[in-house]
C-alpha positions, 0 to 999 in steps of 0.5 A, spaced: 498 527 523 503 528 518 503 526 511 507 519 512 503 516 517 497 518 514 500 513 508 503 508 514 496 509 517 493 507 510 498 501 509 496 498 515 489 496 514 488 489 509 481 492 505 485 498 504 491 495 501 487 490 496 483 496 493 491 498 492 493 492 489 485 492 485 488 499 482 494 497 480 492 492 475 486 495 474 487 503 474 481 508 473 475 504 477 469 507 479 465 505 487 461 500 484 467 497 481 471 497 487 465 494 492 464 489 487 471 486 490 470 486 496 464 483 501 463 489 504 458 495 503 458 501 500 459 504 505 465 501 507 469 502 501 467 509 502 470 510 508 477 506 506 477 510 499 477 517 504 483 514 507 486 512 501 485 519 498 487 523 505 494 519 504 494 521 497 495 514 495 488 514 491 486 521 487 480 521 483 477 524 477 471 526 475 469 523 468 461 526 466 457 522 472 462 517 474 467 518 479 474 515 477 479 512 482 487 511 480 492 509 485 498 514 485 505 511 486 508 516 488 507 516 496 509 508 496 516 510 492 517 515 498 517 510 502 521 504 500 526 510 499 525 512 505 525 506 509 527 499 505 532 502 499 536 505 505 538 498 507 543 495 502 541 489 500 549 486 499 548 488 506 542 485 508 544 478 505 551 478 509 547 479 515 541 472 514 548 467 512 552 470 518 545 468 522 544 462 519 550 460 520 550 462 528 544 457 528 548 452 524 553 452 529 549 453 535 545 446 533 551 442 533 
């Protein structure tokens, strides 16, 4: 499995993108921390933060006993340059009010 679709595989996974959203705001969190936000077990967390390191969209550091978890931005960048920049949002707009308007004028 290549790189983007180990971050894709990451993405799609609702528990994974909350532990995402959870280091975003609060960046450097242990295990213990990170369960505490979601209902499931211990175990569980693990395996969703495995996930999320394989993608390198999590890297962890080790401070003295504590394993650390900081969210690493760049593999989303890649992504939005990748697959949503690309589209012009000039573009994207003139696209909705010509179909807006065709749904206006089919109402009629």
């Amino acid at each position: 499995m290549n790189e983007i679709d180990k971050v894709f595989k990451a993405l799609a996974d609702s528990s994974r993108r909350k532990l995402l959203d959870e280091l975003f705001m609060n960046n450097g969190q242990t295990l213990s921390e990170l369960c505490q936000l979601l209902e499931m077990s211990r175990q569980a967390v693990t395996k969703h933060l495995m996930i999320l390191e394989e993608a390198n969209l999590v890297v962890v550091e080790w401070n003295g006993r504590n394993k650390l978890h900081y969210l690493n931005p760049v593999p989303i960048n890649e992504i939005s340059k990748r697959w949503i920049d690309k589209y012009e949002q000039s573009r994207v707009d003139a696209l909705t009010e010509l179909k807006l308007k065709l749904e206006e004028e089919e109402s009629k």
